[in-house]
Biopython code that builds the backbone (N, CA, C, O; Angstrom):
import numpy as np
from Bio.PDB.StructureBuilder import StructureBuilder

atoms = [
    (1, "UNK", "N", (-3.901, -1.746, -11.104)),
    (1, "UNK", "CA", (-5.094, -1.283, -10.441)),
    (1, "UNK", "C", (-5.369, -2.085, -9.181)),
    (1, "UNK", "O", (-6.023, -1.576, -8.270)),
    (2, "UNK", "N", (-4.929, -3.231, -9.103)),
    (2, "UNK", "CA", (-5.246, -4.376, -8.494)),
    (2, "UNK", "C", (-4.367, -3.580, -6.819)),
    (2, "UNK", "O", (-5.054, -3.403, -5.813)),
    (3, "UNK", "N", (-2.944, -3.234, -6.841)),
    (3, "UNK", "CA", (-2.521, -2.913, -5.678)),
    (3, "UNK", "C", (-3.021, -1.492, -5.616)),
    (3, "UNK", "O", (-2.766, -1.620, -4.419)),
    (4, "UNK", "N", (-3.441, -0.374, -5.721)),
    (4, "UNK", "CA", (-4.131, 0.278, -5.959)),
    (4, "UNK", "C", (-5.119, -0.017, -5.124)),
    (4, "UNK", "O", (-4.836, 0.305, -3.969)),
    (5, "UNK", "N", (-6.310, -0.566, -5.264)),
    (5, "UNK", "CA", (-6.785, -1.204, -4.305)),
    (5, "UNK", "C", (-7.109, -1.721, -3.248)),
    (5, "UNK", "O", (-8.124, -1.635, -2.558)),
    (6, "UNK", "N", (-6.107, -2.313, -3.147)),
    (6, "UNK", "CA", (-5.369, -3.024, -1.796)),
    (6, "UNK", "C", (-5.095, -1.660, -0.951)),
    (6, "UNK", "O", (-5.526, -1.432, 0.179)),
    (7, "UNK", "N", (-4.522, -1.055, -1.514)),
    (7, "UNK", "CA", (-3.660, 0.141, -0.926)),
    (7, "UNK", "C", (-4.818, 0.913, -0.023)),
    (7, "UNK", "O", (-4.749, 1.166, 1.180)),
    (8, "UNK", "N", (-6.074, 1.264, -1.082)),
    (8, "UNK", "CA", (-6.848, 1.958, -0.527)),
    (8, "UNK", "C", (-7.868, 1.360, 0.701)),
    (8, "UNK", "O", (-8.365, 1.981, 1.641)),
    (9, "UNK", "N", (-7.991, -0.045, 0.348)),
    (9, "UNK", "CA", (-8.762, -0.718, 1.587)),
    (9, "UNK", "C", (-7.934, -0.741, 2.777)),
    (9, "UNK", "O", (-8.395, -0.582, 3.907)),
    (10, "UNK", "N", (-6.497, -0.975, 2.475)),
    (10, "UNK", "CA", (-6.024, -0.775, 3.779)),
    (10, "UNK", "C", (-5.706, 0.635, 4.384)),
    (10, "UNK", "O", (-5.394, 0.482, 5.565)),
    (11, "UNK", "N", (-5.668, 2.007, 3.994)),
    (11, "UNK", "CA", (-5.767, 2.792, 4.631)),
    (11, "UNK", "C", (-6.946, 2.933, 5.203)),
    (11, "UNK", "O", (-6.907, 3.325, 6.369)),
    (12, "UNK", "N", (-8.361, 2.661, 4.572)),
    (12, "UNK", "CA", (-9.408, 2.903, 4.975)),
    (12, "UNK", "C", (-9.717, 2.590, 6.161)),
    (12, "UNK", "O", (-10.312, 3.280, 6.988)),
    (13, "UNK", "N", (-9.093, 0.959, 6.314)),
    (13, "UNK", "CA", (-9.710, 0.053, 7.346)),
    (13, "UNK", "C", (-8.437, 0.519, 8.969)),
    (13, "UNK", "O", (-8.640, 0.767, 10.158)),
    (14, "UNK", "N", (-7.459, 0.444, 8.273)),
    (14, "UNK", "CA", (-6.671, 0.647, 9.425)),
    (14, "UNK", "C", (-6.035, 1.765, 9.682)),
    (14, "UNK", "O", (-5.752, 2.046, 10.847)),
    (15, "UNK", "N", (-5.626, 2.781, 8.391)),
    (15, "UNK", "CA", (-4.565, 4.076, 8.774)),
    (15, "UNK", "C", (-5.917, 5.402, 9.182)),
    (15, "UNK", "O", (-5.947, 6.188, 10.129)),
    (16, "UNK", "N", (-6.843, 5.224, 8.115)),
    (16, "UNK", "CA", (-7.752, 6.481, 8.007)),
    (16, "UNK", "C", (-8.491, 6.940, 9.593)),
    (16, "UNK", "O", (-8.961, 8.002, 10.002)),
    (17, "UNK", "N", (-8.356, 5.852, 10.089)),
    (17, "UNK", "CA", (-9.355, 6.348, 12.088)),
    (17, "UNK", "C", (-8.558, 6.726, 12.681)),
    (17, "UNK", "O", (-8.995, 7.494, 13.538)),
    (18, "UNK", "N", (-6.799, 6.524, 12.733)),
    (18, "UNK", "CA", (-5.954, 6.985, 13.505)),
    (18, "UNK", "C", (-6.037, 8.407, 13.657)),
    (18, "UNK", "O", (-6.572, 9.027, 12.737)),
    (19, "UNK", "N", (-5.649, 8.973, 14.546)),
    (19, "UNK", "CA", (-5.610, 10.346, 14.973)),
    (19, "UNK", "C", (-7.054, 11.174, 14.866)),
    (19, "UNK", "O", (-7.201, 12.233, 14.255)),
    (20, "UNK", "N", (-7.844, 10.622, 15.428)),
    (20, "UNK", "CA", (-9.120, 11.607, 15.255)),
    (20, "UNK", "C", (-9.727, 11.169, 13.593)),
    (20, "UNK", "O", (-10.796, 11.751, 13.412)),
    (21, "UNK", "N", (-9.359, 10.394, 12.489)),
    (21, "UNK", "CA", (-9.803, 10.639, 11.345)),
    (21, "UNK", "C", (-9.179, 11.546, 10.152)),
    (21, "UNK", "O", (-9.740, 11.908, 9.117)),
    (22, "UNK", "N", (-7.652, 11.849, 10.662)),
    (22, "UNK", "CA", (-6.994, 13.074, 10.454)),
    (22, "UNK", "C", (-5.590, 12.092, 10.073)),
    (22, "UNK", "O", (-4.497, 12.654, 10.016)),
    (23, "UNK", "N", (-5.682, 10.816, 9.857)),
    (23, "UNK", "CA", (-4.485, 10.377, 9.649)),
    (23, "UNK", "C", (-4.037, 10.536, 8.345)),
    (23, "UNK", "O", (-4.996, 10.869, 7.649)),
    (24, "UNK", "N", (-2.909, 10.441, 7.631)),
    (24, "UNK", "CA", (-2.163, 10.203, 6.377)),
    (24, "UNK", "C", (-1.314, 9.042, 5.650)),
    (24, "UNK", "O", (-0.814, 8.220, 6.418)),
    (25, "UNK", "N", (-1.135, 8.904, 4.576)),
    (25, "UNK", "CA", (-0.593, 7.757, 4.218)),
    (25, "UNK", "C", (0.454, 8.619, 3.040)),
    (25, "UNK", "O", (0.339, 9.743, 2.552)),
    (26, "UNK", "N", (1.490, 7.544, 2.851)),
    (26, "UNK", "CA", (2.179, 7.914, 1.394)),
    (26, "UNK", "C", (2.283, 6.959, 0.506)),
    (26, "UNK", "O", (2.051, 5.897, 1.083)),
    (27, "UNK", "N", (2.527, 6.781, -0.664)),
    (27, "UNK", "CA", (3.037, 6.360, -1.344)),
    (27, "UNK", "C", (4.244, 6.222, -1.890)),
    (27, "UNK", "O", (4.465, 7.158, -2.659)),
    (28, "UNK", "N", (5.295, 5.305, -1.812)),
    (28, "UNK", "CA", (6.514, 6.030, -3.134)),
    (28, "UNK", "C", (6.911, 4.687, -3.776)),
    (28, "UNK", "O", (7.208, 3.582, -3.324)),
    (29, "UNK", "N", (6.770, 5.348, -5.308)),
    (29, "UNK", "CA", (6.992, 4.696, -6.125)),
    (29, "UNK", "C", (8.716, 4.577, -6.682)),
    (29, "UNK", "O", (9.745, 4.984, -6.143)),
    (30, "UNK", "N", (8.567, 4.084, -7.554)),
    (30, "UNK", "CA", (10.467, 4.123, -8.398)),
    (30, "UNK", "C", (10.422, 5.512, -8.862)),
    (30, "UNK", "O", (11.250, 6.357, -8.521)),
    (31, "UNK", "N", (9.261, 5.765, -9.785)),
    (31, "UNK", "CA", (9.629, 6.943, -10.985)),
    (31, "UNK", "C", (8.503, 7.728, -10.711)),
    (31, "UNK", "O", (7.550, 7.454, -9.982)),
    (32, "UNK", "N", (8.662, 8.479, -11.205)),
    (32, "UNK", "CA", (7.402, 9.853, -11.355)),
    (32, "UNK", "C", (6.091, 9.363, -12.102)),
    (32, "UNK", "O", (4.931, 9.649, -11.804)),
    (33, "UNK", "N", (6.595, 8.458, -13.274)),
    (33, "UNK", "CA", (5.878, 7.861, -13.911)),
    (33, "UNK", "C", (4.676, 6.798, -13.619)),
    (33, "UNK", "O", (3.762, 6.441, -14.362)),
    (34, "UNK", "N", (4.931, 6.485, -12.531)),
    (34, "UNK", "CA", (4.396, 4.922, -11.626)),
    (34, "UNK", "C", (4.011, 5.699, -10.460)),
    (34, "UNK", "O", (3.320, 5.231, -9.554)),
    (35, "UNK", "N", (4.483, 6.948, -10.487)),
    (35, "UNK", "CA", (3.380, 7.655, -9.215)),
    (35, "UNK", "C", (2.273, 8.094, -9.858)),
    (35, "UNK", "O", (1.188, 7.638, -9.495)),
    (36, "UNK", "N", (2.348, 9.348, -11.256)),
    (36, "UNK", "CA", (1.138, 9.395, -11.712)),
    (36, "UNK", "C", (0.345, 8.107, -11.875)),
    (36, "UNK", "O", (-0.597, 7.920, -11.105)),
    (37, "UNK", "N", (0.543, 7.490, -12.510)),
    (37, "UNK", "CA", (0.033, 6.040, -12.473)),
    (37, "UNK", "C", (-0.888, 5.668, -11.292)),
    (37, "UNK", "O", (-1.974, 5.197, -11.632)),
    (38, "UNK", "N", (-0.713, 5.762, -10.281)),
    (38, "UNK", "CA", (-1.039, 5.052, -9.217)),
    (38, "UNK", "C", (-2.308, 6.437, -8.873)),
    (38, "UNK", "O", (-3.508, 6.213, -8.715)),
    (39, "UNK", "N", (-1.571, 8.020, -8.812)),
    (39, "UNK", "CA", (-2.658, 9.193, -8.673)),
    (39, "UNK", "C", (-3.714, 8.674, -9.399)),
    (39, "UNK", "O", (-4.697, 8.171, -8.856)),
    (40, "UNK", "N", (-3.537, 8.788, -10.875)),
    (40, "UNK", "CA", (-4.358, 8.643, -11.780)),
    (40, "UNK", "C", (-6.150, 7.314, -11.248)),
    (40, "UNK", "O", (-7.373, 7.232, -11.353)),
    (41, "UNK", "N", (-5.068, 6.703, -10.767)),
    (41, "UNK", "CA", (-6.068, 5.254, -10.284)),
    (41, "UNK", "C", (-6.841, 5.720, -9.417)),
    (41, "UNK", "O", (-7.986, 6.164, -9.503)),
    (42, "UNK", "N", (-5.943, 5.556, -8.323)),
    (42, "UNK", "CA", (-6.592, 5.787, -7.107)),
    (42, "UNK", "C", (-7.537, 7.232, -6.685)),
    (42, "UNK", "O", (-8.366, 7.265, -5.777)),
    (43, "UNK", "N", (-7.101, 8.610, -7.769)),
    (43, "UNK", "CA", (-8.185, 9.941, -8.189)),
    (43, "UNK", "C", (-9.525, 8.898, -8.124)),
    (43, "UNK", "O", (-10.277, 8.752, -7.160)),
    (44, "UNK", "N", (-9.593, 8.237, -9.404)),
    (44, "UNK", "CA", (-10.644, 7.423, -9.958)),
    (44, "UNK", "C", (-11.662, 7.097, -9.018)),
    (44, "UNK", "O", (-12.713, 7.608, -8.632)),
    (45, "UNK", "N", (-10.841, 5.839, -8.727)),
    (45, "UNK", "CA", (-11.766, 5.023, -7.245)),
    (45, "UNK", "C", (-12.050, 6.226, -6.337)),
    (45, "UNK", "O", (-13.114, 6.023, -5.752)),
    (46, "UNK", "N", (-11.590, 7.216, -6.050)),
    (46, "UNK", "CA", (-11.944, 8.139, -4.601)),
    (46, "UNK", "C", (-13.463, 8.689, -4.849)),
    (46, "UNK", "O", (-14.461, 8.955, -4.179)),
    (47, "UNK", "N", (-13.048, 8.702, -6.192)),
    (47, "UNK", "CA", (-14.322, 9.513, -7.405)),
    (47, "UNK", "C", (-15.590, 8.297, -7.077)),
    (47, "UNK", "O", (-16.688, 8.610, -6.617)),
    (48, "UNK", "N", (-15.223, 7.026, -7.380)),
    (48, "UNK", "CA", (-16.146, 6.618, -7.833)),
    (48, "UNK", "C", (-16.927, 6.058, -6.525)),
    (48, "UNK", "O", (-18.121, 5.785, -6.650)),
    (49, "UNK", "N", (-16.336, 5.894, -5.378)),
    (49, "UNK", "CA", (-16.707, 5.913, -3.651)),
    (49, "UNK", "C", (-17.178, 7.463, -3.256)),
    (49, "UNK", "O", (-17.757, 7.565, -2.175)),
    (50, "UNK", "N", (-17.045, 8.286, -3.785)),
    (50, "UNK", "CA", (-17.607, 9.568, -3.023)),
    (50, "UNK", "C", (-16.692, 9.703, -2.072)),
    (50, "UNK", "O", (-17.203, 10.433, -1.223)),
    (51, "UNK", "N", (-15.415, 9.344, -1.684)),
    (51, "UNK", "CA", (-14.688, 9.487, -0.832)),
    (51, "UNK", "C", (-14.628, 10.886, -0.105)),
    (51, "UNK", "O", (-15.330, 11.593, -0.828)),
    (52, "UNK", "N", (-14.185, 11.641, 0.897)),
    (52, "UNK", "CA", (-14.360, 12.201, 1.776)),
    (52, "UNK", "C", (-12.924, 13.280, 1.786)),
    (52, "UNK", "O", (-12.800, 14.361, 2.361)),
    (53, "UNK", "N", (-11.899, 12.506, 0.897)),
    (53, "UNK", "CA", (-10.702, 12.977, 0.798)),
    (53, "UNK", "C", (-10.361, 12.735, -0.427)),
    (53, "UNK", "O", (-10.920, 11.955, -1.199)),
    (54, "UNK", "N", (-9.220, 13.555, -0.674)),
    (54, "UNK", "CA", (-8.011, 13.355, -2.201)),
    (54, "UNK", "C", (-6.867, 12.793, -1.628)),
    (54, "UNK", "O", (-6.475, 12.403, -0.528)),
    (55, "UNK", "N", (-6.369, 12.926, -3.101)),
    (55, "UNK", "CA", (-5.277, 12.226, -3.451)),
    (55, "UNK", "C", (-4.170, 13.024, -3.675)),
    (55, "UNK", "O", (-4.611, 13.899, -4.420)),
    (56, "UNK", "N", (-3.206, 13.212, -3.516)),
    (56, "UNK", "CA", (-2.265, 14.375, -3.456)),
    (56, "UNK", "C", (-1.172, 13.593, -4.372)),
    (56, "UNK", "O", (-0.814, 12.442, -4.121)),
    (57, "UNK", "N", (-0.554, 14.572, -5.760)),
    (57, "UNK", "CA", (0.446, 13.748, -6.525)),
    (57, "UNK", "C", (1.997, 14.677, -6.391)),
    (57, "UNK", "O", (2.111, 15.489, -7.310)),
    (58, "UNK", "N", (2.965, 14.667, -5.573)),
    (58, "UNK", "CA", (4.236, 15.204, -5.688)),
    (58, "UNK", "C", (5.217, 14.542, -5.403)),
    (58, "UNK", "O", (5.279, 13.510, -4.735)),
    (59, "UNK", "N", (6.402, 15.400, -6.147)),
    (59, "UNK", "CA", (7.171, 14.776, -6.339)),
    (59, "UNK", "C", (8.577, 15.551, -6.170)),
    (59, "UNK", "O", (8.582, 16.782, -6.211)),
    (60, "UNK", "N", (10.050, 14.649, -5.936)),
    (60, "UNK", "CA", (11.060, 15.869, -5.862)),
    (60, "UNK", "C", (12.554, 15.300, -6.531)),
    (60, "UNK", "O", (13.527, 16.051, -6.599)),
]
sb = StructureBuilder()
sb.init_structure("model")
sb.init_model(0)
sb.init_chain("A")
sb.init_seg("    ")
for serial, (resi, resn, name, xyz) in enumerate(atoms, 1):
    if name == "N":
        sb.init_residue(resn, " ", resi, " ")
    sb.init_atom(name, np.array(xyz, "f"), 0.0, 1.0, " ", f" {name:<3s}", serial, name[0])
structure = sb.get_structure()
């Protein structure tokens, strides 16, 4: 949960203003498993900030 976290303060602070407010980030994990993982979290926190955006979980 802890990088999770991290992850999300730093898009906030530095990726999320780029381009008009319209910027994106990814994630990639090892397994499918450790991506839900990370969706699962970071859904949470978006939830629990009222965030403005989602979280998108795919995979290939």
């Amino acid at each position: 949960q802890y990088k999770a976290e991290v992850m999300l303060r730093i898009f906030e602070k530095d990726i999320k203003p780029l381009i008009g407010g319209r910027a994106k980030a990814m994630i990639v994990t090892s397994s499918r498993v450790a991506g839900l993982r990370y969706f699962n979290i970071i859904r949470e926190k978006l939830k629990e900030r009222g965030a403005d955006y989602k979280v998108l979980y795919a995979f290939s």
